[in-house]
C-alpha positions in Angstrom: 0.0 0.0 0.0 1.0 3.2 -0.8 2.7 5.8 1.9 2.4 9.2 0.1 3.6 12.8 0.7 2.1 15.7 -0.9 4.0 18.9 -1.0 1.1 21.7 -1.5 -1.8 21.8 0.3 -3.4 23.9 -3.2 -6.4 22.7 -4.9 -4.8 20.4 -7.1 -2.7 18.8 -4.4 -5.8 18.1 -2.0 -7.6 16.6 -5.0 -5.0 14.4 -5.8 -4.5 13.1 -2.3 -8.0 12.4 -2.5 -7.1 10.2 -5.8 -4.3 8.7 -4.2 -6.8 7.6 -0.9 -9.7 6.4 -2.8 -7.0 4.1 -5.0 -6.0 2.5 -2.0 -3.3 4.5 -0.2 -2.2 3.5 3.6 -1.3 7.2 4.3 -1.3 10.7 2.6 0.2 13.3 4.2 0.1 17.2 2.8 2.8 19.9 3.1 0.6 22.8 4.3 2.3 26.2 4.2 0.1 27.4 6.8 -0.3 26.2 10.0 -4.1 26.7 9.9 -4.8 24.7 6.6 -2.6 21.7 8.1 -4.5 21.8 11.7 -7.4 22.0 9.7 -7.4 19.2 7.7 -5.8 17.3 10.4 -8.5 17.8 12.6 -11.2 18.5 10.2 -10.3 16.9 7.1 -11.6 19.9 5.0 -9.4 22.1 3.5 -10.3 25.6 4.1 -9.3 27.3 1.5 -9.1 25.5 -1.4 -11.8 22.6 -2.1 -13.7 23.5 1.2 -16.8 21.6 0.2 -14.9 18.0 -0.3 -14.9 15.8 3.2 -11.5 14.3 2.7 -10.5 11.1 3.7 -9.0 9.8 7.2 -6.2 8.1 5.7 -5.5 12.2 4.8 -3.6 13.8 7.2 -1.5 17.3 6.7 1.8 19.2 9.0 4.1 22.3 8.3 7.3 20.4 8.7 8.3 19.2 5.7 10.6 16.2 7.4 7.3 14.8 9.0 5.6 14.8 5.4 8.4 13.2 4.0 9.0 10.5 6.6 8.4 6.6 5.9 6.6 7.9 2.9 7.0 5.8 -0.9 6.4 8.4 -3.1 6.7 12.1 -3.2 3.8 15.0 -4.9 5.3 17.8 -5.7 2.2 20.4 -6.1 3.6 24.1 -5.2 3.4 26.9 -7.9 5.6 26.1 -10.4 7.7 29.6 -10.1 8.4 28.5 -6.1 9.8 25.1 -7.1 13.4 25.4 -6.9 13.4 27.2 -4.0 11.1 24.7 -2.1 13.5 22.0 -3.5 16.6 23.6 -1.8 14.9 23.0 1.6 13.2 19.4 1.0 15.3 17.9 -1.0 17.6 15.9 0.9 14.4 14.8 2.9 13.3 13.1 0.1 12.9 9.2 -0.2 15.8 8.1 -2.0 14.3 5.3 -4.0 10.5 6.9 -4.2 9.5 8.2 -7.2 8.7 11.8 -7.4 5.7 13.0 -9.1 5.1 16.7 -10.7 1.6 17.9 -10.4 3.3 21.1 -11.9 2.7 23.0 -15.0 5.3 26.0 -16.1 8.8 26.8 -17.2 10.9 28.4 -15.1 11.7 32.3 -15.4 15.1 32.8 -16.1 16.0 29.3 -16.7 13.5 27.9 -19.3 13.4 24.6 -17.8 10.4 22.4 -17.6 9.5 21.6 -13.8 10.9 17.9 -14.4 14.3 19.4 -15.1 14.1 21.6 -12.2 13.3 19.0 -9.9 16.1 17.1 -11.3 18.9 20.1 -11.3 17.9 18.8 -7.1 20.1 15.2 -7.5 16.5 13.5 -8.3 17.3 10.9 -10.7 15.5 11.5 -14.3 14.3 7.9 -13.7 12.5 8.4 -10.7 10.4 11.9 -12.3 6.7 11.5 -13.2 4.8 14.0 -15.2 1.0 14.2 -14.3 -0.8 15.5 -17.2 -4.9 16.1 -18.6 -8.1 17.6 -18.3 -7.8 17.5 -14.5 -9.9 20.4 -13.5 -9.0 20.3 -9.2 -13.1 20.8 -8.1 -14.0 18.3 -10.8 -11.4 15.4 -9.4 -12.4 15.6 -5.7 -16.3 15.3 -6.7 -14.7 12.1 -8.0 -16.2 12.9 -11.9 -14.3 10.7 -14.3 -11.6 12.1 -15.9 -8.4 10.6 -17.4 -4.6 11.9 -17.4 -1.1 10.7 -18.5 1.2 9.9 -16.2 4.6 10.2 -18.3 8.2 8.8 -16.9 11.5 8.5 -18.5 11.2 4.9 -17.0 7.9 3.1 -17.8 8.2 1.5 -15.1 7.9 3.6 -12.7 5.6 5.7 -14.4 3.8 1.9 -14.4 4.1 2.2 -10.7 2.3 5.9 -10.6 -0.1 5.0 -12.4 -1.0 2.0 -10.2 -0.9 4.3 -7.2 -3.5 6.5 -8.5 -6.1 4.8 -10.3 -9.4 4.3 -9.6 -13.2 4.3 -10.4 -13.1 7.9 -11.5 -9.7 8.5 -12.3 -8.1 6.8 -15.6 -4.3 7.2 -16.1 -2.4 6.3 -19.2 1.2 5.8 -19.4 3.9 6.5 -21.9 7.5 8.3 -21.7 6.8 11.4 -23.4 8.3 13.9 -21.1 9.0 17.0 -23.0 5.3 17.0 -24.4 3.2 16.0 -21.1 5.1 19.1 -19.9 4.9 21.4 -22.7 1.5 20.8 -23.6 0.4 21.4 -19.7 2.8 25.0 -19.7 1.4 26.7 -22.6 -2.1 25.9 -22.3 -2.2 28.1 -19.2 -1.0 31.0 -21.8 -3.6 30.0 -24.3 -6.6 29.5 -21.7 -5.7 33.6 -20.5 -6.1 34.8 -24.3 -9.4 32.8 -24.7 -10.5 34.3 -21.4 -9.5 37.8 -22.8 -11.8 37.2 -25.8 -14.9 36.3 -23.8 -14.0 39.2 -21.6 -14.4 41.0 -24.1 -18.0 39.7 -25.4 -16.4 37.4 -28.1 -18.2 34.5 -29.1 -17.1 30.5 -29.8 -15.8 31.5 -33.4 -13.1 33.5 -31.4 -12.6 31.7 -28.8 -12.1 28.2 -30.9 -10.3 29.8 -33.3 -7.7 30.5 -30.5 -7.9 27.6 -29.4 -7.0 26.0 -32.4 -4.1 28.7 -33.2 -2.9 27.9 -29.5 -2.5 24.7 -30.6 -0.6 25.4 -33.2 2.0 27.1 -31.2 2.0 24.3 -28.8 2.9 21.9 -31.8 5.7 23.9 -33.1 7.4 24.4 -29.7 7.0 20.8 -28.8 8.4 19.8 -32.5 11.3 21.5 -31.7 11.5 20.4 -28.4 11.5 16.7 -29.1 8.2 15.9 -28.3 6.0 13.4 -29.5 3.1 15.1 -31.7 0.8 12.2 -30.4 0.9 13.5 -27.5 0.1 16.7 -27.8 -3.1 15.5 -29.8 -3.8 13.9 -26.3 -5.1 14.2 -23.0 -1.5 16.2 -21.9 -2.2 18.4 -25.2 -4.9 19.0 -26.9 -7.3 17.4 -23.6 -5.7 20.0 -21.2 -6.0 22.8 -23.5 -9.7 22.5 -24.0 -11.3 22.3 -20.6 -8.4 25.2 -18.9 -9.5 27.5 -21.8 -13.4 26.7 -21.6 -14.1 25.9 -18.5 -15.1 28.6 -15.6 -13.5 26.3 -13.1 -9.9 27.4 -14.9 -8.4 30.0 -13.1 -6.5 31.0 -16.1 -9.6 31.2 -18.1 -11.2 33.4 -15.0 -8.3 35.4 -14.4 -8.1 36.1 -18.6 -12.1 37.0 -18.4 -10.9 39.5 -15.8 -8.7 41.1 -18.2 -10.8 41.4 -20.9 -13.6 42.9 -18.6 -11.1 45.8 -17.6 -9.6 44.9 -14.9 -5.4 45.1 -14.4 -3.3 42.2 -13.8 -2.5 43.3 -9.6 -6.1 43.9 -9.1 -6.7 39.8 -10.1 -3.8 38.5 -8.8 -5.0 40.6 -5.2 -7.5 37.8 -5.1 -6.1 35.2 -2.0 -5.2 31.6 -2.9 -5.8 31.6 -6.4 -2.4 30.9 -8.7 -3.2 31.5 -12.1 0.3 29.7 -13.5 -0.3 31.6 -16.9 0.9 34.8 -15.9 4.1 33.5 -14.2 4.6 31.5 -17.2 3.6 33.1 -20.4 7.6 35.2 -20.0 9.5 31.8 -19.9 7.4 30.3 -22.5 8.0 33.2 -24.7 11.6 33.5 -23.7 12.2 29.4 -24.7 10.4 30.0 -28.2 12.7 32.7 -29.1 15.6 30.5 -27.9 14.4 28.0 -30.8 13.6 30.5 -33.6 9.6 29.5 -32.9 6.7 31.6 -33.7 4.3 32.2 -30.6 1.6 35.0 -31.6 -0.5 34.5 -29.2 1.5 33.4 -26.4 3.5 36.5 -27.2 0.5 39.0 -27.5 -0.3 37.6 -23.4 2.9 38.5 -22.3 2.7 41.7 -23.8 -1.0 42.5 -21.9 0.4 40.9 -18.7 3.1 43.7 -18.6 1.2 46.2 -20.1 2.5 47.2 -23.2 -1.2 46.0 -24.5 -4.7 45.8 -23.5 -6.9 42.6 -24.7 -8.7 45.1 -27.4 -5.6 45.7 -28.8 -4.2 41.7 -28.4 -7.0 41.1 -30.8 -6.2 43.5 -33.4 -2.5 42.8 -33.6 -3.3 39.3 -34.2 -6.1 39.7 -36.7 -4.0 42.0 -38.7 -1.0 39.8 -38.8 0.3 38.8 -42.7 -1.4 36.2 -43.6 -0.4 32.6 -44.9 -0.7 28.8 -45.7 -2.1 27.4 -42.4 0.2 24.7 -41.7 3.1 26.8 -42.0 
């Protein structure tokens, strides 16, 4: 049975320890930041302030001291914003289980670095055998009301991300394996960027023409990254691709998607990110993503026209008339 730790005590992290209960674990334990979400679902076994509704399990328990979390555990979560990762790793990771395999939950590229979050957890003397990518449509609220969904779980060794997936599968939740990396983690990045442009556009009282057509063009740019990157084009017409992109730029339960809508409405980027608890990895991101492309010689329109509204050199209205007027030409190119 499985003896898990969970570092991030977010939304996603509490829904996946949920996952990991309901397939059978002996013990999850969160990494809580705060002392009062930990006590809570301790004590409780709600979490507060992300997923409040959702009665967690009793095999769920949570602490602030990353050393308990880790201790006797099998297999390490790793579910903290994606921009706080290395530093968190300079702290926890000699705690870590040697032989365990360490899951990301993460979706970004680092600023400054450009390196996917498997690379950064392995720049921390993790093995690249022992990395897992989780990667889909996982919407966080969706998960923990148990509503099926499936995901990839990708792993340099298929073994172990055999092992993953055995860990968290159940009724509800469907993982498939493989060993693409590069495009479980691409694909996962730069829909986040994609899914704040489509929120723009309905912010802005656009219809489904616009916002498919986005879509569509996001995927695009995740397709010529990835190609360059090594990816496997299969799987970014998968659940890590083309799965993820969909429900984070359609749904309302996307924070990118909400935080986008807020854009497009008027508001400025500090006045959304003021709102507590809510980590909309798109605006972290959408710098390093465009920073890697122009390390490749790759085309991001759209990925570029975000950055440019998150830092204010544009506002959505004009995002959508830059990229409307750009040349035009064959569509596959």
């Amino acid at each position: 049975m499985t003896r898990a730790v969970i570092y991030g005590a977010g939304s996603w992290g509490t829904a996946f320890a949920q996952v990991l209960a309901d397939a059978g674990a002996e013990r999850v334990t969160l990494w809580a930041r705060r002392a009062e979400v930990a006590d809570h679902v301790r004590e409780r076994h709600r979490n507060p302030d992300y997923l409040p509704e959702v009665e967690l399990s009793p095999v769920i328990t949570a602490t602030t001291d990353p050393a308990e979390a880790a201790d006797g555990a099998d297999l390490v979560v790793l579910a903290v914003p994606s921009q706080s990762l290395r530093d968190n790793l300079a702290t926890w990771s000699d705690l870590l289980p040697p032989a365990a395999p360490v899951v990301s939950l993460m979706k970004g590229i680092e600023l400054g670095t450009g390196l996917r979050m498997s690379q950064v957890i392995e720049s921390a003397q993790v093995q690249a055998s022992r990395v897992v990518v989780v990667s889909g449509p996982n919407l966080s609220k969706e998960i923990a009301a148990r509503q099926p969904a499936a995901s990839v779980v990708a792993g340099a060794d298929l073994a172990v991300a055999e092992q993953v997936a055995a860990a968290v599968a159940t009724p509800y939740f469907r993982p498939y394996t493989q060993t693409d990396v590069v495009g479980a983690e691409i694909g996962g990045a730069i829909k986040n960027v994609i899914a704040l442009a489509v929120g723009m556009a309905e912010g802005l009282g656009y219809g489904d023409n616009t916002k498919s057509s986005l879509i569509t063009r996001g995927l695009a740019e995740i397709a010529r990254l990835g190609s360059e990157l090594g990816a496997d084009p299969r799987t970014l017409m998968g659940l890590a691709g083309v799965g993820d992109l969909i429900a984070t730029c359609m749904s309302p339960l996307s924070r990118n998607h909400r935080v986008g809508v807020a854009l497009g409405e008027g508001r400025t980027v500090q006045e959304v990110l003021a709102v507590p608890h809510q980590t909309a990895e798109g605006v972290k991101s959408c710098r390093s993503v465009v920073g890697l492309a122009a390390r490749h010689g790759v085309d991001m329109p759209i990925c570029a026209g975000v950055t440019a509204v998150v830092d204010g050199q544009l506002t959505p209205d004009q995002l959508t008339g830059a990229l409307m007027s750009r040349a035009r030409k064959h569509e596959a190119n």
